[in-house]
C-alpha positions as CSV (number, residue, x, y, z in Angstrom):
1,X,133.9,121.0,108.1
2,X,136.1,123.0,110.5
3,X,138.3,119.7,110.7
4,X,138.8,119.6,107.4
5,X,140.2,123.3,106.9
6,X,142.3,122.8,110.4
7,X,144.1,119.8,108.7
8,X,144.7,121.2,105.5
9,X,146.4,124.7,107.6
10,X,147.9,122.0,109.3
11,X,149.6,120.0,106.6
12,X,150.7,123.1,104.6
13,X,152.7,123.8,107.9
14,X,153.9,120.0,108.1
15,X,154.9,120.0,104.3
16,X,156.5,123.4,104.4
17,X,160.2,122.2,104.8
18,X,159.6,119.6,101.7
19,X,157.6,121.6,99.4
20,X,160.6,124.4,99.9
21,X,163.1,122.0,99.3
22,X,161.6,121.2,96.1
23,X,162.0,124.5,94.4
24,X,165.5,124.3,95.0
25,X,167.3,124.5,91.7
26,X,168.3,121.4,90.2
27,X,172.1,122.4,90.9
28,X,171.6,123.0,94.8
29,X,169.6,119.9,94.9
30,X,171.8,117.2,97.1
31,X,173.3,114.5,94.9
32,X,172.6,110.9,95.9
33,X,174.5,109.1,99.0
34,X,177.5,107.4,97.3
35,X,177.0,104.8,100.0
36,X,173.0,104.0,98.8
37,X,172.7,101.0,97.2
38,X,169.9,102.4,94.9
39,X,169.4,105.0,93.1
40,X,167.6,108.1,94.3
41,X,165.2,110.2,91.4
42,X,165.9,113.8,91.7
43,X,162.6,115.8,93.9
44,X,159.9,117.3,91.3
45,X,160.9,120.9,90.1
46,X,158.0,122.5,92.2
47,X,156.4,125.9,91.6
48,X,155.4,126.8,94.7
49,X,158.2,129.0,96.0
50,X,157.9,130.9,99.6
51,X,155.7,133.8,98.1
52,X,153.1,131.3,96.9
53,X,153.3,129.2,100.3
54,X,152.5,132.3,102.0
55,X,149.7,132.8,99.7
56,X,148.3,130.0,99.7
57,X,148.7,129.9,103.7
58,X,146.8,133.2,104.5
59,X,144.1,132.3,101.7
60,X,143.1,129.1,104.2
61,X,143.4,131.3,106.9
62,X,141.2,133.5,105.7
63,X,138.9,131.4,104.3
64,X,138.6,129.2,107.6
65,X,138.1,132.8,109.7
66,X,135.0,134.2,107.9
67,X,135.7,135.9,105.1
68,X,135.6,132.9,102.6
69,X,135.5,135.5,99.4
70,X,139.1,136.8,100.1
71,X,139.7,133.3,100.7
72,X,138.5,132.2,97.9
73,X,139.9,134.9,95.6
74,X,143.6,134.3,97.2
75,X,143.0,130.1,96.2
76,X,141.9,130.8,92.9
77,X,144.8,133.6,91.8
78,X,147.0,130.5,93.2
79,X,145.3,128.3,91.2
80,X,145.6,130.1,88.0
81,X,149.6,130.9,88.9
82,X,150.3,127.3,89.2
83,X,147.7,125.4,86.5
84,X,147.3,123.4,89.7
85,X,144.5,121.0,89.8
86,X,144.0,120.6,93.5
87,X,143.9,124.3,93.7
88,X,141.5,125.3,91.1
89,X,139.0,122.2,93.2
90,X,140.0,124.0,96.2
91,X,139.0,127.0,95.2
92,X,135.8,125.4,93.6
93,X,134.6,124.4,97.2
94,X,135.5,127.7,99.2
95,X,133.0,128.9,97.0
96,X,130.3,126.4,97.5
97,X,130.8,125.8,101.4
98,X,129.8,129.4,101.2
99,X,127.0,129.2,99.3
100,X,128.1,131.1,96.3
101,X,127.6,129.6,93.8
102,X,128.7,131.8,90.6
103,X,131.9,132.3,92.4
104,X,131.8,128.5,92.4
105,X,131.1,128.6,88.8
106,X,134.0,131.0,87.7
107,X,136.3,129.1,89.4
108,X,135.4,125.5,88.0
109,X,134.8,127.3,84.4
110,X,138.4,128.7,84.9
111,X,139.4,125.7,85.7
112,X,138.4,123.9,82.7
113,X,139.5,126.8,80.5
114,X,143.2,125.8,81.9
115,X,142.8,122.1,81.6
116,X,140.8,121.4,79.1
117,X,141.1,117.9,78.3
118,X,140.4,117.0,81.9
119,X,137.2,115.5,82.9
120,X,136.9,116.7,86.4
121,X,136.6,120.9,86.2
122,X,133.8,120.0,83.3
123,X,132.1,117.6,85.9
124,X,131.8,120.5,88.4
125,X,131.0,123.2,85.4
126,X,128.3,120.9,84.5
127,X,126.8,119.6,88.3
128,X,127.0,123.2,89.4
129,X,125.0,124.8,86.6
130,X,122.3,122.3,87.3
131,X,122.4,123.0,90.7
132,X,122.1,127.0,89.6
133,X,118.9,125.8,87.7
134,X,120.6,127.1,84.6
135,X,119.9,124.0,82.5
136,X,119.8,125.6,79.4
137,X,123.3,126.1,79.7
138,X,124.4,122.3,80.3
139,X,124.2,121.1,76.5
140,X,128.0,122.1,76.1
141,X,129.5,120.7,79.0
142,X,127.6,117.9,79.0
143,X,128.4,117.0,75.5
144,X,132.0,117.8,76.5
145,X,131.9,115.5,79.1
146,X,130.3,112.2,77.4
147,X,133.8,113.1,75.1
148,X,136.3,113.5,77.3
149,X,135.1,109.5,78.2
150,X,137.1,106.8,77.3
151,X,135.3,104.9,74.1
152,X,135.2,102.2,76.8
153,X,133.7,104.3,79.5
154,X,131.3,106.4,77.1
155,X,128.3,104.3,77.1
156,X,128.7,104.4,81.2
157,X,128.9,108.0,81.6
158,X,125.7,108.1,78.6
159,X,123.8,106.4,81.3
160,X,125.2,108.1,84.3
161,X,123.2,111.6,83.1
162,X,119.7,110.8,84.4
163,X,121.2,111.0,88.0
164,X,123.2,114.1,87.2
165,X,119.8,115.8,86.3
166,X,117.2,114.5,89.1
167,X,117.1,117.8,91.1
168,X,116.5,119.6,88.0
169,X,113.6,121.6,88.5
170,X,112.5,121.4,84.9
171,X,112.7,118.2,84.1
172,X,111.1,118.8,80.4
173,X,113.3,121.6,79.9
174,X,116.7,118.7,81.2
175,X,115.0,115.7,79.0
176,X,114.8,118.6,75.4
177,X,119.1,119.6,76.5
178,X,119.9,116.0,77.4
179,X,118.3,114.5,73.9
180,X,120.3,117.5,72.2
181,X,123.4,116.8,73.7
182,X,122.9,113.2,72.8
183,X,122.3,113.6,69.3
184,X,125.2,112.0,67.8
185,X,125.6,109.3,70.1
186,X,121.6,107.9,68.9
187,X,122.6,106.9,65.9
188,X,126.1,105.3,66.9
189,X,125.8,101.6,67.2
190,X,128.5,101.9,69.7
191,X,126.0,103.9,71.8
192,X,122.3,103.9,70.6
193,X,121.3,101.4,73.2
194,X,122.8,103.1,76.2
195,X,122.0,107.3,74.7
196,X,118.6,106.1,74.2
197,X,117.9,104.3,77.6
198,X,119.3,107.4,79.0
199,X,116.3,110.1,76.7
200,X,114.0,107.7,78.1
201,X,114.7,107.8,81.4
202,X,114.5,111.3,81.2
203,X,111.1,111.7,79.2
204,X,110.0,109.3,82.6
205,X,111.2,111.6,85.1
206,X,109.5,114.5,82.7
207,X,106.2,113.1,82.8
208,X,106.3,111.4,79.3
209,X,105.8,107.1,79.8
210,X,104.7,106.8,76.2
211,X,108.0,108.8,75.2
212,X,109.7,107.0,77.4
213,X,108.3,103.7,75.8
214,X,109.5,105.1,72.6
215,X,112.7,105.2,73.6
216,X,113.1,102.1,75.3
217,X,111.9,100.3,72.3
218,X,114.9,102.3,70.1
219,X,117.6,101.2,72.5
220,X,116.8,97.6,72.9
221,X,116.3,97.9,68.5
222,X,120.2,98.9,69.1
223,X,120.7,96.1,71.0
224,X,118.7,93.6,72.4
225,X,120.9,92.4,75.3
226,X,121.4,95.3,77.1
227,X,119.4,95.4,80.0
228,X,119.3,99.3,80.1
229,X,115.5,99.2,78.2
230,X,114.3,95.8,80.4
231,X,115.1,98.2,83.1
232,X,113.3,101.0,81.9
233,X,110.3,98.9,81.2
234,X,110.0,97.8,84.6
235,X,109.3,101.3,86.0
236,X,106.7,101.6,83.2
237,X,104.7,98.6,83.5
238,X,101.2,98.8,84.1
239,X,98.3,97.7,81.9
240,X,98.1,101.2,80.1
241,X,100.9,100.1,78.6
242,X,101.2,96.9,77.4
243,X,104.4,97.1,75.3
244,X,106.4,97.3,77.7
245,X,106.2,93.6,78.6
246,X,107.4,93.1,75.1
247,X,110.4,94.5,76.0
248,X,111.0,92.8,79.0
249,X,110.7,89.3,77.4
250,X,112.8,90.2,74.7
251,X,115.4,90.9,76.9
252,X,114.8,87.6,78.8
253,X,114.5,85.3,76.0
254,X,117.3,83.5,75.3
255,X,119.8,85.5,77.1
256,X,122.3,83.5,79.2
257,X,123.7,86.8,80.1
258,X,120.2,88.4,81.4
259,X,120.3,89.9,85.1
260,X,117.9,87.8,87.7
261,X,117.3,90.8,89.0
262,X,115.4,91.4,86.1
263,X,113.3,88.7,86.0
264,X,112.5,88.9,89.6
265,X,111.3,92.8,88.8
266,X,109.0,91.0,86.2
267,X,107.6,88.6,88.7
268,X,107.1,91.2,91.1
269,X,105.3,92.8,88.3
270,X,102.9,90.6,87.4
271,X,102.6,89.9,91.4
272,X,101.1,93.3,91.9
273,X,99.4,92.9,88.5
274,X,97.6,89.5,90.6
275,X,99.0,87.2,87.6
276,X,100.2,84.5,90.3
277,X,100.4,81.9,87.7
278,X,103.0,83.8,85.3
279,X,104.9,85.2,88.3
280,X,105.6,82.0,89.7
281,X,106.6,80.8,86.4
282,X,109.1,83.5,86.3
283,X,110.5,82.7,90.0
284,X,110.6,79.2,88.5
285,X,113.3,80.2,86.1
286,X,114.8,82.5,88.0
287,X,115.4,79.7,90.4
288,X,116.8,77.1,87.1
289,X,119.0,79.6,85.9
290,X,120.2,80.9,89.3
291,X,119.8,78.2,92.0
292,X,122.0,80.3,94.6
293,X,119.9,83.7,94.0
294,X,118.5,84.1,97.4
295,X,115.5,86.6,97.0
296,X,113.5,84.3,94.6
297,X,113.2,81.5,97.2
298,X,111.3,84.1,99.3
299,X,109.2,85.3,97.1
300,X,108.2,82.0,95.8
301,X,108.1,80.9,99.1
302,X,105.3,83.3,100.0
303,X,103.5,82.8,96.9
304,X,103.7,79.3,97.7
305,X,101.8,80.2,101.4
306,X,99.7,82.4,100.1
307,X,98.0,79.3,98.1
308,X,98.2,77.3,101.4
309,X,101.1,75.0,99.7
310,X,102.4,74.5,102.7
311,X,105.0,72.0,101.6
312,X,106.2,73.5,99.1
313,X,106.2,76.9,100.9
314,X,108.3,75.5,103.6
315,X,110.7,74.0,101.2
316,X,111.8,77.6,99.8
317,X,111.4,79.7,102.2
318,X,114.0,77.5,104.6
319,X,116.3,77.6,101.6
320,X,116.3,81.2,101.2
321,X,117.2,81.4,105.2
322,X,120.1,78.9,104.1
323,X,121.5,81.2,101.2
324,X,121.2,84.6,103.4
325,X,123.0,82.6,106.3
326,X,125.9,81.9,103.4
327,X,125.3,85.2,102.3
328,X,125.7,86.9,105.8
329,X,129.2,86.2,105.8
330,X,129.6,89.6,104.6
331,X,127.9,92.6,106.6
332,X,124.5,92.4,106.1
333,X,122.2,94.8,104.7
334,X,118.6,96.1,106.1
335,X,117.0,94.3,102.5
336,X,118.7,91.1,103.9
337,X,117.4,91.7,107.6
338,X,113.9,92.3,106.6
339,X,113.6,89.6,104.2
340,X,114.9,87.0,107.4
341,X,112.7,88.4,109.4
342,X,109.6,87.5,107.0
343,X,111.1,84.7,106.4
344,X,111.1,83.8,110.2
345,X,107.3,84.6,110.4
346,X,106.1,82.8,107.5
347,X,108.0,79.3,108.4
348,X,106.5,80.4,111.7
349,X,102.6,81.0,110.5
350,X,103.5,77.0,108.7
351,X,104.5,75.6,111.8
352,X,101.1,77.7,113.5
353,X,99.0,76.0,110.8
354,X,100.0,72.6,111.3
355,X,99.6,72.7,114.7
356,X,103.7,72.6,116.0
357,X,103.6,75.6,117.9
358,X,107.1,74.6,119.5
359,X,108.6,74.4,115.9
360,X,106.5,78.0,115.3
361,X,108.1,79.5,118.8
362,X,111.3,78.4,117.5
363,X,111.4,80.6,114.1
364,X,110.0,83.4,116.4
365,X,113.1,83.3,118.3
366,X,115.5,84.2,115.5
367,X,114.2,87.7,115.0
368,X,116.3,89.4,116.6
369,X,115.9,93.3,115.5
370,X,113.9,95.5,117.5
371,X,111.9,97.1,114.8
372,X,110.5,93.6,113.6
373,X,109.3,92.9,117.4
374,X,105.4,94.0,116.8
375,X,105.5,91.2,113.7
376,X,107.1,88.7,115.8
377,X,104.8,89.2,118.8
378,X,101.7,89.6,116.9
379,X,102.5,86.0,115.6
380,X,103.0,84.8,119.4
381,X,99.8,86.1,119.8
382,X,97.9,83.7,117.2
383,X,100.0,80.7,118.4
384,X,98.1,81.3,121.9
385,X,94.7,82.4,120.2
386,X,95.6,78.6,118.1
387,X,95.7,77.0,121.5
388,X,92.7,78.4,122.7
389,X,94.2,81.6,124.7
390,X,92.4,83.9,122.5
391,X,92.1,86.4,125.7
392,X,96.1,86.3,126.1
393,X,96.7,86.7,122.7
394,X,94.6,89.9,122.3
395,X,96.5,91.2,125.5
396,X,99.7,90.0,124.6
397,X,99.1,92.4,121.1
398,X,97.4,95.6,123.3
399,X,100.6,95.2,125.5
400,X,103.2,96.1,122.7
401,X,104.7,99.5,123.2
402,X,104.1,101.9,120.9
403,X,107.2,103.5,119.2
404,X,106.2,105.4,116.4
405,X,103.2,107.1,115.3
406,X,101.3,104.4,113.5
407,X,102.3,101.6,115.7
408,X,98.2,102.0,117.5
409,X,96.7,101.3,114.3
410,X,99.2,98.2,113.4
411,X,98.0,96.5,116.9
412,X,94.6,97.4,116.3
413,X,94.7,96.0,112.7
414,X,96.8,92.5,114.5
415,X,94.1,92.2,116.9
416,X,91.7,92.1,114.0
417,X,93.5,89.7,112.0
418,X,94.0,87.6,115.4
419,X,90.0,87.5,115.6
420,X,89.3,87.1,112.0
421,X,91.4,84.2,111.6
422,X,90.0,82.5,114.4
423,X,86.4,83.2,112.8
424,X,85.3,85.6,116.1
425,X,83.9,87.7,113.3
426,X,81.4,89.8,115.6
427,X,84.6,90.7,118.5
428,X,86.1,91.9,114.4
429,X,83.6,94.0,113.6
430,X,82.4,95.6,117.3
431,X,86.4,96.2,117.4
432,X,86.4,97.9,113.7
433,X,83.6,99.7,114.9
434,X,85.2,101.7,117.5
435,X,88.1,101.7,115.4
436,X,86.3,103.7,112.9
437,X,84.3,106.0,115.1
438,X,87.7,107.7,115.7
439,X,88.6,107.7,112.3
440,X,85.7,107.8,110.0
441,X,87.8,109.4,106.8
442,X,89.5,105.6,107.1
443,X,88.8,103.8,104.0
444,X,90.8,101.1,104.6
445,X,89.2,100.3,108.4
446,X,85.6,101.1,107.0
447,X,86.3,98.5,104.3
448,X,87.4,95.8,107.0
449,X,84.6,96.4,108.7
450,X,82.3,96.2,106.0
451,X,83.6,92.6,105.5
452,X,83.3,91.8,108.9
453,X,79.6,92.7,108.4
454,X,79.1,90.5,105.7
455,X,80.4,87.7,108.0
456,X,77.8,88.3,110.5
457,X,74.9,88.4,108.3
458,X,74.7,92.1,108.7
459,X,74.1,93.0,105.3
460,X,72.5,96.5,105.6
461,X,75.4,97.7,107.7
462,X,77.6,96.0,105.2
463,X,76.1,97.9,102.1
464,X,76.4,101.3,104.0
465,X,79.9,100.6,104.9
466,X,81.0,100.0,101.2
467,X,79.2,102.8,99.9
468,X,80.7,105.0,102.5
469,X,84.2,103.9,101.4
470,X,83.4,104.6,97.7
471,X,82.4,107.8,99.3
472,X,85.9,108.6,101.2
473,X,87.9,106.9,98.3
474,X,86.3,106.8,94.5
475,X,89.1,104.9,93.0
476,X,88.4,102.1,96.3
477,X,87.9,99.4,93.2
478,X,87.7,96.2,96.1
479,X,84.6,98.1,97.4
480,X,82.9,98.1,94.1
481,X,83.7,94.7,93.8
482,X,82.6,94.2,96.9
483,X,79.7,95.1,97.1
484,X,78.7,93.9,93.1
485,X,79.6,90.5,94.2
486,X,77.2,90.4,97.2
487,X,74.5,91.3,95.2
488,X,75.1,88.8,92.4
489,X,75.8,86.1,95.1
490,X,72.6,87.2,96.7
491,X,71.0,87.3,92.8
492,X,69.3,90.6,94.1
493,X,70.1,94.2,91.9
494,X,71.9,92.3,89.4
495,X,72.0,95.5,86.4
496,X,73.6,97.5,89.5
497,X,76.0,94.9,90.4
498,X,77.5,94.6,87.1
499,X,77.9,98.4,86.9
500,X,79.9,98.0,90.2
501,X,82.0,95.4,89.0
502,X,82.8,96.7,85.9
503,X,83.6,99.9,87.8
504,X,86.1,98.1,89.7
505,X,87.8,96.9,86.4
506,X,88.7,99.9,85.3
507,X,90.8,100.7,88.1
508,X,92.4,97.3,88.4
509,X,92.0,95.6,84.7
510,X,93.7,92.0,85.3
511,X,92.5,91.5,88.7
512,X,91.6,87.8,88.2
513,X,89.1,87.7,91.5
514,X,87.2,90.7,89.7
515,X,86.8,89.1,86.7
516,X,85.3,86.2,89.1
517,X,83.0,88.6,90.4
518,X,81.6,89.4,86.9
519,X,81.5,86.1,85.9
520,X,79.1,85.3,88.8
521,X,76.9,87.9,88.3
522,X,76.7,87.2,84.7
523,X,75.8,83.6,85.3
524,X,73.0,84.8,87.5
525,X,71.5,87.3,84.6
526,X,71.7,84.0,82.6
527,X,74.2,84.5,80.3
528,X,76.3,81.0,80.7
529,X,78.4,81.1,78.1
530,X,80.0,84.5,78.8
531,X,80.0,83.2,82.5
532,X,82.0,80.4,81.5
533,X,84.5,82.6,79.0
534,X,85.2,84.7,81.8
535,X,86.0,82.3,84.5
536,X,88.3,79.9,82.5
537,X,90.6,83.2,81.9
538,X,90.2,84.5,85.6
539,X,91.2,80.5,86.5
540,X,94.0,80.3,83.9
541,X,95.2,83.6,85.5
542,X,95.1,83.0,88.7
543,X,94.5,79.1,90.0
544,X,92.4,79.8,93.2
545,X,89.7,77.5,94.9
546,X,87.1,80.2,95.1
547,X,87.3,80.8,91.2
548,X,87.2,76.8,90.7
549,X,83.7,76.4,92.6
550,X,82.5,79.3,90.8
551,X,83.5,78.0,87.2
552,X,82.8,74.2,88.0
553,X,79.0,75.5,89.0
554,X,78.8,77.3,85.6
555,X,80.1,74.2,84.0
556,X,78.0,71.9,85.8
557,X,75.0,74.1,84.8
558,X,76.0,73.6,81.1
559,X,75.9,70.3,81.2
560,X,79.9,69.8,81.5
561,X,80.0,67.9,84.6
562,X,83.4,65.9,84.1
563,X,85.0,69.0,83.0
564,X,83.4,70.9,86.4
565,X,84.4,67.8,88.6
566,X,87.5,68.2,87.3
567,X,88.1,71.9,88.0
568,X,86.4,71.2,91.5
569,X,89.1,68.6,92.3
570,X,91.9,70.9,91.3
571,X,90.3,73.4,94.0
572,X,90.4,71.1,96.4
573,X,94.2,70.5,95.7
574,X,94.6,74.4,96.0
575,X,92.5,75.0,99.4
576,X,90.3,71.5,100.5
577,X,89.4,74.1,103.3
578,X,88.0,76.9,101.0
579,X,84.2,78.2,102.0
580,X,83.2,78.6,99.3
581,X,84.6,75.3,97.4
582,X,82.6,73.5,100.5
583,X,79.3,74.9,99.9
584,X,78.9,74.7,96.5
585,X,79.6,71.1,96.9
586,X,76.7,70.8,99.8
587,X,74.0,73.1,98.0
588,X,74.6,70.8,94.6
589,X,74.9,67.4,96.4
590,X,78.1,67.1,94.4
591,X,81.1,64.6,95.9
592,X,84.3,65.2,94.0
C-alpha cells in the first residue's frame, strides 16, 4: 500500500509542469508549429490551478504520514471543487484503507450526489453499506444501480447481486431488500428469467431451498433457455426435492445452445445420487454433442473402471489426457492438473490389472506435481504387492514422508487398500485394529474394520464394530446396511435386519445397493414377489453383478429361470470375477 501512495506523490510531482500548463488560458496557450504537418488539438481547459495542486499535494502527504482523516478531508473538498471522478474514488479509499468506514460512506454518497447518472460512486454507496451491515438501506442504491445498466447489460448486473450480498450477515433480511428492489424487473419479460434466478439464489443462501425452488421454477417459466434456473437447480438437488430435476431437463431438452457444463453437473448429480446408469447416459450426450469437452471423458472414463470395463475405460480416459494435452497449450489450471493426475493413475491401475506393470510404471511417470506423489506411489506400491512384493509395497507406502497433518492416516488407509486388494484380509483388519485403538471416535476406520471382520469370518467382532459406528455416527446409513444385510444373508434376525435397512434408506433413498439389501432380506422372510419388484428397480438403476446374482436367485426361485440365466449372464459381462456372482452359481449348481 505504501507503494501505491509513494507513486501517486510521485506522479503529481512528475505531471506538475503539464497539469499547470493546461490551465493556461486559451489565449496564452502556444499556437501550433507552422512547420507540423498535422494538426495539433488545443490541451484540455484544466481546473486544477497551483492552489488546488498544492492541495491536493499536502492531502497525499498527509494522508500517506498518519493522519489519513485530514487526508481524507483535503481529497474530498478537492473532489467536490473539481466534480472530479478520480478524486471523489480517491477520497473513497483514504477512508477505507483506514478503516472508516462512514467517512467512506460520505464521500462515495457525495460522490453520487455530484454525478448522478454514473454507475461507479452508486457501486461503492451500495458495496459499502453492505459491508457496514446496514442492509436495510441497500434497496435504493441497488435499484439505482440495476438502472443506470445498459438495457443490454441489465439482466447481467440482475444476476451479479447474489455476490454483492454474500458477506451479508443477514441473509433473510438481504434476500426480503433484494426481492424489493427487484420488483419491477419480475414481471418484465426482458428480465423475469434473470431477477428471478437472482431471488432464488438468495432465498438459497437464506436458508429457504423450497423458496428457492419456487423461484427457479418462475425464471425458467420466463424463459426456458436460460441456464440461470438449470444452475440453481443443481445446488438444490437432492431427493427432498425432486422438482428440481424437472428443471434441469427442461433446460437440457432440445437446447442446442445448453451449456455442457450443465449436463456434466447433472451427471455428477445422479453420480453421488449412485444412479450410474442415468449418469453415464448423460456423459454419453455430453460426449455427442461436445466431442472436444475434455472433463466428460474422465468422468466416464472412471465410471467405466469402476464397473471393471476395462476397455472401454481405457479408451476415454486416454482421450481426455489427449484433449488436456491440446488444451495445455494455454497455462494450465490446478482442475486441469488434478484431473491428469487421476487420469495417470487410473490408466495406471488398467495396466496393474491386466498384468503390464511396465505400461502401469509408465503412466506413473507423468505425474509430475509434488502434492500428487503419495497417489502415485501408493499405486507403485500395488504394482510390487501385484508381483508378489507385498512386503516392499507396504514399506515403500510407510516410507512416504509426511507433509501435512492427515498424510499418517492417508498411508495407513493405502496400506489397507494395498492388503485388501490382494485379499490379506486378516494383516487388514489386525492393521485397522491398531489404527483404531488410537482413534476410537473414527467412524470411518471402525467401519473398515468391521468389513475386514466379516472377511475373516469374525462375525461377533464384526456386529460390535458396526454397532459401535452407529454409536459414533447415527446418520452412518452403510453401517445399517451393513449390518441388515449380514443378517439376512445369514437368514438370522431377519425383523431386525429390515429395520436396519430401512433405516439406512432414509438417509440415502436411491442408493441402488441398499435397495439390494432389502430385497434380500425380503426374499428370505418369503416374500418373492416384493423381492423381485425391488431388485429389477435396484438393477435397472444401477447394472452391477452383485445385484444380478441376487435378482437371478429370486427369479430362479420363482420359477423364471431363462429370465434369471439371462440376468446372470449380464453379471458376468459386468464383473465374471464378482464373489458373489460365483457362489450363487456353485451353491445352485447353475452354469450360465
Amino acid at each position: 500500500m505504501k507503494k501505491k501512495l509513494i507513486w501517486t506523490f510521485s506522479g503529481l510531482w512528475l505531471a506538475a509542469p503539464l497539469l499547470l500548463a493546461q490551465t493556461r488560458a486559451p489565449e496564452q496557450a502556444p499556437g501550433p508549429d507552422p512547420q507540423a504537418s498535422e494538426t495539433v488539438e488545443a490541451p484540455t481547459i484544466s481546473s486544477l490551478d497551483s492552489e488546488l495542486f498544492y492541495q491536493l499535494l499536502v492531502g497525499e502527504i498527509t494522508a500517506q504520514e498518519g493522519d489519513p482523516g485530514a487526508g481524507y478531508a483535503l481529497i474530498l473538498d478537492a473532489a467536490r471543487k473539481t466534480n472530479d471522478a478520480q478524486l471523489y474514488q480517491r477520497a473513497t479509499e483514504i477512508a477505507l484503507q483506514s478503516r472508516s468506514g462512514d467517512a467512506a460512506l460520505q464521500a462515495a454518497q457525495a460522490w453520487k450526489q455530484a454525478q448522478p447518472t454514473s454507475r461507479d460512486p452508486n457501486r461503492y454507496v451500495l458495496q459499502i453499506l453492505i459491508a457496514l451491515n446496514r442492509i436495510g438501506d441497500t434497496v435504493e442504491p441497488l435499484k439505482t444501480g440495476i438502472e443506470l445498466a445498459s438495457p443490454a447489460d441489465r439482466g447481467l448486473a440482475i444476476s451479479a447481486i447474489p455476490r454483492a450480498y454474500a458477506r451479508a450477515s443477514d441473509k433473510k433480511l438481504a434476500s426480503a431488500v433484494v426481492e424489493q428492489a427487484l420488483a419491477s424487473y419480475l414481471t418484465n419479460p426482458a428480465t423475469a428469467a434473470a431477477a428471478w434466478t437472482t431471488v432464488g439464489r438468495m432465498r438459497l443462501a437464506a436458508g429457504d431451498p423450497p423458496g428457492a425452488l419456487e423461484a427457479a421454477k418462475k425464471a425458467q417459466a420466463a424463459d426456458i433457455r436460460y441456464e440461470g434456473p438449470a444452475l440453481l437447480a443443481l445446488e438444490l438437488m437432492e431427493p427432498k426435492l425432486p422438482e428440481t430435476e424437472v428443471l434441469i431437463k427442461n433446460y437440457l431438452t432440445d437446447n442446442p445452445r445448453a451449456l455442457p457444463e450443465i449436463r456434466m453437473g447433472y451427471a455428477r448429480g445422479l453420480l453421488d445420487a449412485q444412479r450410474y446408469a442415468e449418469a453415464s447416459a448423460q456423459l454419453q450426450a455430453v460426449i455427442r454433442d461436445k466431442p472436444g469437452f475434455a472433463p466428460a471423458w474422465l468422468v466416464l472414463g472412471s465410471l467405466q473402471l469402476q464397473d471393471n470395463q476395462l476397455a472401454q475405460a481405457q479408451s476415454s480416459l486416454e482421450r481426455y489426457v489427449e484433449l488436456a494435452g491440446q488444451q495445455q497449450q494455454r497455462p494450465a489450471g490446478e482442475e486441469a492438473n488434478r484431473g491428469l493426475t487421476q487420469a495417470y493413475l487410473q490408466l495406471a491401475q488398467i495396466a496393474e490389472k491386466r498384468k503390464d506393470f511396465a505400461a502401469a510404471e509408465a503412466w506413473l511417470g507423468k505425474i509430475s506435481n509434488s502434492e500428487s506423489m503419495m497417489l502415485a506411489q501408493t499405486r507403485r506400491a500395488s504394482i510390487l504387492a501385484s508381483q508378489g512384493k507385498l512386503a516392499e509395497g507396504r514399506q515403500l507406502i510407510r516410507s512416504l514422508p509426511e507433509r501435512q497433518p492427515g498424510d499418517a492416516r492417508l498411508k495407513l488407509m493405502a496400506e489397507v487398500s494395498l492388503l485388501r486388494d490382494l485379499k490379506q484380509y486378516r494383516m487388514a483388519y489386525e492393521l485397522l485394529g491398531e489404527a483404531t485403538a488410537k482413534f476410537p471416535d473414527d467412524a470411518d476406520l471402525t467401519y473398515d474394520q468391521a468389513m475386514m471382520a466379516e472377511k475373516i469370518v469374525q462375525l461377533p467382532a464384526m456386529e460390535r464394530l458396526l454397532r459401535r459406528v452407529i454409536q459414533i455416527k447415527p446418520d452412518y446409513y452403510s453401517a445399517y446396511n451393513a449390518l441388515g444385510y449380514s443378517f439376512a444373508d445369514r437368514n438370522v434376525h431377519l425383523p431386525e435386519a429390515r429395520q436396519l435397512i430401512l433405516k439406512a434408506l432414509e438417509y440415502a433413498p436411491g442408493d441402488p445397493f441398499i435397495r439390494d439389501s432389502l430385497g434380500w432380506v425380503e426374499f428370505r422372510m418369503g416374500n418373492h414377489a416384493e423381492a423381485a419388484r425391488i431388485f429389477a428397480d435396484a438393477y435397472k438403476t444401477r447394472p452391477d453383478a452383485e445385484i444380478a446374482a441376487h435378482y437371478g436367485e429370486v427369479l430362479w426361485s420363482m420359477g423364471q429361470r431363462d429370465k434369471a440365466l439371462l440376468i446372470w449372464r449380464e453379471g458376468q459381462l459386468l464383473n465374471p470375477e464378482n464373489e458373489t456372482l460365483l457362489e450363487t452359481f456353485k451353491r445352485l449348481r447353475v452354469k450360465p
